[in-house]
N, C-alpha and C positions, 0 to 999 in steps of 0.2 A: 372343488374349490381350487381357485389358483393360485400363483405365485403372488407373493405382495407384488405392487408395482412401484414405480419409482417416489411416492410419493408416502409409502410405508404403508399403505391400502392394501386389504385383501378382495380380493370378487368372490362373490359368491354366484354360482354360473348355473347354467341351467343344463341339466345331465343330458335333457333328450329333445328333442322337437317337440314342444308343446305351445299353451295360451298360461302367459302367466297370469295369476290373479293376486294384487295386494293385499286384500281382503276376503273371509268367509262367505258373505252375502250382501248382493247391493246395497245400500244404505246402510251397512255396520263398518265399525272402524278400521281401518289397516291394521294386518298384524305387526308391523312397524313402524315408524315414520322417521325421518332424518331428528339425527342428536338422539336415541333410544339408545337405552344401555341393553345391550344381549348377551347371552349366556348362548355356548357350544348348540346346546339342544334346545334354544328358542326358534320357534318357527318363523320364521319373514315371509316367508307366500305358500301359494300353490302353484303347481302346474298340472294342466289337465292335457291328457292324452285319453282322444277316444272316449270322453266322457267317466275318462277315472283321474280320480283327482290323486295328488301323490305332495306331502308335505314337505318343504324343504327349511331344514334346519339351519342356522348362523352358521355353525359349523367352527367358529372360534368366539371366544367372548371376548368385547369390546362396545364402540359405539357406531352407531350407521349413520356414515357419514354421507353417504348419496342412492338412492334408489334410482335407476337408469331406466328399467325398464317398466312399460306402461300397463297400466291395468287392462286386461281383457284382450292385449295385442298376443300374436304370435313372438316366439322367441326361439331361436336357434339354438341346439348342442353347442354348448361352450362360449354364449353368449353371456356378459357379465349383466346381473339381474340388480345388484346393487353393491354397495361398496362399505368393507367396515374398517374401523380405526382398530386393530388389537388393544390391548389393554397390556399394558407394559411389565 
């Protein structure tokens, strides 16, 4: 997770080179969606490396204020996957 940014946003980032996924399986819902209240240990996606899938947690609770990155695309080490509001 990274630094708030200037806008008092956290990123939630992606640890390693993988395919993010917002969702469990096609046609089921996101495990989040923009305005969702989350808790530290609510899951917001996956990332699959090598056909292992690895859960990524909020990691702060608050509300998701923008998902950035695309379902099914590749995503970079330290690329921000989406973006949360802290909770004050």
């Amino acid at each position: 997770m990274s630094d708030e940014n200037s806008e008092g946003l956290v990123a939630v980032e992606a640890s390693v080179n993988s395919v993010f996924y917002a969702q469990a399986n096609p046609g089921e819902p996101g495990f989040v969606t923009e305005g969702d209240q989350v808790e530290e240990d609510t899951v917001v996606c996956l990332l699959e490396i090598m056909k292992c899938f690895r859960s990524v947690p909020a990691g702060v609770k608050g509300t998701v204020e923008k998902v950035v990155a695309v379902n099914g695309e590749m995503v970079k080490k330290g690329e921000a996957l989406l973006y949360i509001k802290p909770e004050a």
